[in-house]
Each structure stands twice: as C-alpha cells, then as structure tokens.
N, C-alpha and C positions, 0 to 999 in steps of 0.2 A: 731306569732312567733317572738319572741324578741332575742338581744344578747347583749350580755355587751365585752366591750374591756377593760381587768384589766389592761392595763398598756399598754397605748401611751403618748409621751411626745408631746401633742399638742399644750404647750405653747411653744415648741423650734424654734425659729429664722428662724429654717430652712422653718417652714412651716408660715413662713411672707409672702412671695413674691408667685408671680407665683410659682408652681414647677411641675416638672413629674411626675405621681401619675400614681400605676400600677391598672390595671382596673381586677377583676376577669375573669378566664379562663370560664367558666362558663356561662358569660353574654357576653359581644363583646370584646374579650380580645383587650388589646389596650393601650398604654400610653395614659393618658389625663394629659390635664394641669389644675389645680386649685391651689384656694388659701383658707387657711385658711378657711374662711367665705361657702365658696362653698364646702369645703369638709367636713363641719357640717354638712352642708343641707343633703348633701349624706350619709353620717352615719345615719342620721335620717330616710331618705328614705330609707333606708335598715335592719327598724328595732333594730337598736341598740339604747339602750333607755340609758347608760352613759357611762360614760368614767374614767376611773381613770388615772392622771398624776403625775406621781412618781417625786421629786425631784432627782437632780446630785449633781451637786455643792450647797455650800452654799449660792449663790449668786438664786440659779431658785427656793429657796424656798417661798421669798415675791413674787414673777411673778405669783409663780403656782397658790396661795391665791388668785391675781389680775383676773387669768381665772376663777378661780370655782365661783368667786362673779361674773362674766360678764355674765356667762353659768350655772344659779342655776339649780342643779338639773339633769343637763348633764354635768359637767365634774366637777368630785370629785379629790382632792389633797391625796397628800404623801407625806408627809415630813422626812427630812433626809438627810444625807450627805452618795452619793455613794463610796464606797473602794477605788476605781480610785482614787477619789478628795482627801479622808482623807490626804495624806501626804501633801496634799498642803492648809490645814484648820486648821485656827489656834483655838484650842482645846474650847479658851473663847467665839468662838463666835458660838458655838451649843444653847449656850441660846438660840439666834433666836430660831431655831428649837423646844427649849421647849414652847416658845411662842408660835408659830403659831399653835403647835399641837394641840391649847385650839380651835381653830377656829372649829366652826360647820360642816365647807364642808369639813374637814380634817377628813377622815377614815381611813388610815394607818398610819405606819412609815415606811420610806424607801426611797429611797433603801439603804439596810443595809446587810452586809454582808462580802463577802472575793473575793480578785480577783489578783488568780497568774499567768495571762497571761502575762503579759507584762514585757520586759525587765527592768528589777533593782526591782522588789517587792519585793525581798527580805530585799531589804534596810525600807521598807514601812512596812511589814509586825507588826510589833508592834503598829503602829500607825492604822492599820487596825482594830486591834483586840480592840484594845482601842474604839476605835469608834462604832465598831459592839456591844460591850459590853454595850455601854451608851446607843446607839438603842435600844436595846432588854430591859432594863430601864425603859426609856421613855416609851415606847409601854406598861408596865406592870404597869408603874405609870397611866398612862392615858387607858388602858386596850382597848386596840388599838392593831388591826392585824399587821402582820411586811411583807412587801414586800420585797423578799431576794433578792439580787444577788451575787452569787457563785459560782464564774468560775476558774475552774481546783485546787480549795480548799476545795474540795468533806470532806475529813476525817478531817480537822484542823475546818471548816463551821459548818461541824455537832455535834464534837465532842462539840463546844462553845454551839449551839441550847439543846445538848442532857442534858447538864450539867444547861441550867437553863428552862428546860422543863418545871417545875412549875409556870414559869413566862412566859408561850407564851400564846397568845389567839387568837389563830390562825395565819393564814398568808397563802403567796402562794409562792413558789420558781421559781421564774420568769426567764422564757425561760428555763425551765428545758430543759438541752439537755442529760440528762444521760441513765443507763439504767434499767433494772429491779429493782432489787436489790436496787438502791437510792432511786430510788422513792417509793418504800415499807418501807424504813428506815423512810423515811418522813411521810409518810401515817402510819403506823403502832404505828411507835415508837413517833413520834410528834402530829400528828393529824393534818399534812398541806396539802395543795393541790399542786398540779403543776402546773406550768402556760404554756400553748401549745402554739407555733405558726408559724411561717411560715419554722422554721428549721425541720417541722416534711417532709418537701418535700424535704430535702435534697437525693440525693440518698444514702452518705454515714451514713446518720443517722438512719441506719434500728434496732440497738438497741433501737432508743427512741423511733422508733414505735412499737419494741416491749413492751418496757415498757407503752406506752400510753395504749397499746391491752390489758396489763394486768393490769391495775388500774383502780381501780372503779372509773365511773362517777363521783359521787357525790364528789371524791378529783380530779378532775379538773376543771379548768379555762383556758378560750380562751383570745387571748393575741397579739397585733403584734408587742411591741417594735420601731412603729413608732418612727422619721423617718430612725430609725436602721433596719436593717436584711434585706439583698436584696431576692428576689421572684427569686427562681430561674425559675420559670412559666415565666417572663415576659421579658426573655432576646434576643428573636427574634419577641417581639412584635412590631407592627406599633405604631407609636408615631403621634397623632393629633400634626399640628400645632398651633404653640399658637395665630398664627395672621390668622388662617383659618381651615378650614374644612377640608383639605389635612391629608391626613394618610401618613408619611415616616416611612422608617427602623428608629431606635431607634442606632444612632452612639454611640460610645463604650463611649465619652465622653458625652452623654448625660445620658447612662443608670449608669452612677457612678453616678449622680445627683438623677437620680429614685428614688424617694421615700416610704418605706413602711407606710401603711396607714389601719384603720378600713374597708377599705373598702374588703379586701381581709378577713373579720371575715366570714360569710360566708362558704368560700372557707374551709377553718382551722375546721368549724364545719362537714360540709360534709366530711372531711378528718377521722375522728374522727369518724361520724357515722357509715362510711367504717370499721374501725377497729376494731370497737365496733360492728357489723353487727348489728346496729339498727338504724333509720330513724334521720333526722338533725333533725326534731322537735324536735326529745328527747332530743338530744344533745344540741339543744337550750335551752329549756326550765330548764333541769339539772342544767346547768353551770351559765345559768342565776340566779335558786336558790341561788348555790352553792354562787356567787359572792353576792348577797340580803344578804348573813346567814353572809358570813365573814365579811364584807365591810359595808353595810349601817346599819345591827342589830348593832353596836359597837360603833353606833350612836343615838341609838335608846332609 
C-alpha cells in the first residue's frame, strides 16, 4: 500500500532545524521532534513513495530544483509564482520559471491561481490574473499539469480556468475546501481533481466532506500543505522532549510551532475511506494512480 503526498513544501526553511511534527492519532498520537532528514525516513517508512513540492515565491523556485536533484525520484517540483507573491514579483523575472519548467523532475506548474483572503487584494488583483494567465501558458506550452491555489476566488478562478479549458492538461485544486457543487464544476466541467487534507477534520468544514462523499475517487488527491494547515487532532497531544524521552503537554507556544507533515497522509486517507465507505487500500492505491496519470505521465 503506497501514498503519494501532492503538495508539501519540504524544501521550506521551516523544516531546517529541529521542529514539532504531529504524529498520527492512529499510531502513538504524540508530538515528536525531527528534522528534515528524519522526516524523509518516515515518509518512507510509511509508504509514501514521492512527494511533489509546489513553488511560493520567485526566489523557492531554484531551491525546489536543488531538492528534487538531492531526492531523485522522491520529491518532484512545481514551479510558479504563488497569487500572494504576484504583487511583489517583478513580471521579467517569470523567465526563471520558464526555465526551470524544462527541468526533468519538474511536473507541474504552480501554484498558480487567485487569492482574495487577505487584506488589500484588491489592489493585487490585476497582477494576480496576470500571473495566473501566464501559468496556465506556460503549463500548455510545456503540456504540464497546473497546481491551483484559489482561496475565496471561487467564480473570477474558475471563470479564468473555464475560459481556456482547451489549454489545461490537467491539474489539482489544492486544499480544496469548498463544497459540492465546486468541486463537480472542476471534475465535470475541467476534468481536475481535488486535493484533500487535513482541513477535511475540521468540524466546521462538513460541506467539503460532503463534497469529498460525493466525488469520484479517481478526481482526488491526498495532500498536507506541509508545514501549513494545523491538525486539529494534535492540539492536546504530549510533546517528546527534544533532549529526552520525556512526554510533556504541548504549550500553546510550542503547538503554533507544530508542524503539518506526510506523515499524517495516512490519517487523510482513512478519512476518506470512511466517506467513501470503502477500505484505505483503495483509497491508497486510487489516488496513488490518480497522482502517477497527472504528475509523473506529463513526464513521460
């Protein structure tokens, strides 16, 4: 039983050093401590056979190149400039991006998209669409999947995707949090999957599990957005010390450090199997497909 994790950013800084890493409910729930290197081994150990690491900024797209040549084979790149960053990327320097997208261990573009969470997007919003525009481009000149991200830009996201449908070749909408109806828009009318993960445990997020209940397998993908999206499973967890064997409570400042991690892929697939009332192997094994047809065929 294998799983794939489409989108953890393992080359990010944060996962240099020691850090808090939430351990599945499942096995001995529990903060541990690891680093980089030790949290490969355990992805590994746990049957996840790669990893895809999306680019942010313009700046983590030569890094993300520098992991996937360190880690042939287990951790596959995305390139792209996130919606966040567009306003603060100066337009000439997406070359990069068209470069590196020639790179062999590069199978998407991304993340590419729209994102009207944050205070002032409005101001951004031109520069977004710009961006997202050239993505979707690139991904069609290079016939490359596009990894979205599109938060609370639901109708302006889709209406851009729906309007050059003839130019996607696949992709996933990463950390889908929406609900029925979006996700059928995407499945239906695009032909893309979704990307689940650890928001599916939210308690208020009982739309996306209804939407997960109702989308065929074969359009999703498991996902944790490492070292984003906190577990809410692991907020009265004991915390290993880092200098010993000692289990403490997990202080309020330590669990904002917590890190999300592959290691909770698993957890996300059982989650799923629940909803889908059929066994994780399937769930495994699907999704695993599902990620082989969009991601590594596009390389093929």
């Amino acid at each position: 039983m294998n799983f794939v994790d489409t989108h953890i950013h393992l080359s990010h800084f944060l996962y240099e050093y020691n850090f808090p890493c939430c351990e599945p409910p499942e096995s001995n729930p529990r903060v541990t401590y690891q680093t980089r290197e030790s949290l490969i081994e355990k992805m590994k150990n746990l049957n996840i056979k790669y990893c895809i690491d999306p680019a942010i900024g313009i700046d983590t797209n030569s890094r993300i190149i520098e992991f996937c040549e360190k880690y042939p084979d287990f951790i596959f790149g995305a390139v792209g400039v996130h919606p966040k960053r567009a306003a603060d990327t100066d337009p000439d320097k997406f070359t990069l991006v068209e470069e590196l997208s020639l790179n062999p261990c590069v199978v998407a573009i991304g993340e590419a998209g729209l994102d009207y969470s944050y205070e002032g997007f409005e101001n951004d919003i031109s520069i977004q669409k710009e961006f997202f525009v050239r993505q979707i481009e690139l991904a069609h000149i290079r016939k490359l999947p596009l990894v979205l991200h599109i938060r609370d830009a639901f109708s302006d996201g889709n209406d851009i995707l729906y309007s050059y449908r003839d130019k996607l070749h696949g992709g996933v909408a990463h950390c889908f949090n929406g609900n029925s109806e979006e996700a059928r828009f995407l499945v239906e009318k695009l032909d893309l999957s979704i990307g689940i993960g650890a928001s599916i445990f939210l308690d208020e997020r009982e739309e996306l599990r209804t939407a997960v209940k109702n989308t065929p397998l074969d359009h999703i993908l498991l996902e944790t957005d490492g070292p984003y999206v906190r577990m809410p499973f692991c907020e009265n967890l004991l915390s290993e010390s880092p200098d010993s064997d000692e289990c403490v409570p997990l202080s309020k400042k330590k669990w904002k450090k917590a890190r999300n991690s592959s290691v909770i892929i698993p957890t996300i697939a059982q989650e799923i199997a629940f909803l889908h009332n059929i066994s994780v192997e399937e769930v495994a094994q699907v999704t695993s497909e599902n990620a082989d047809k969009i991601f590594r065929q596009s390389r093929a």
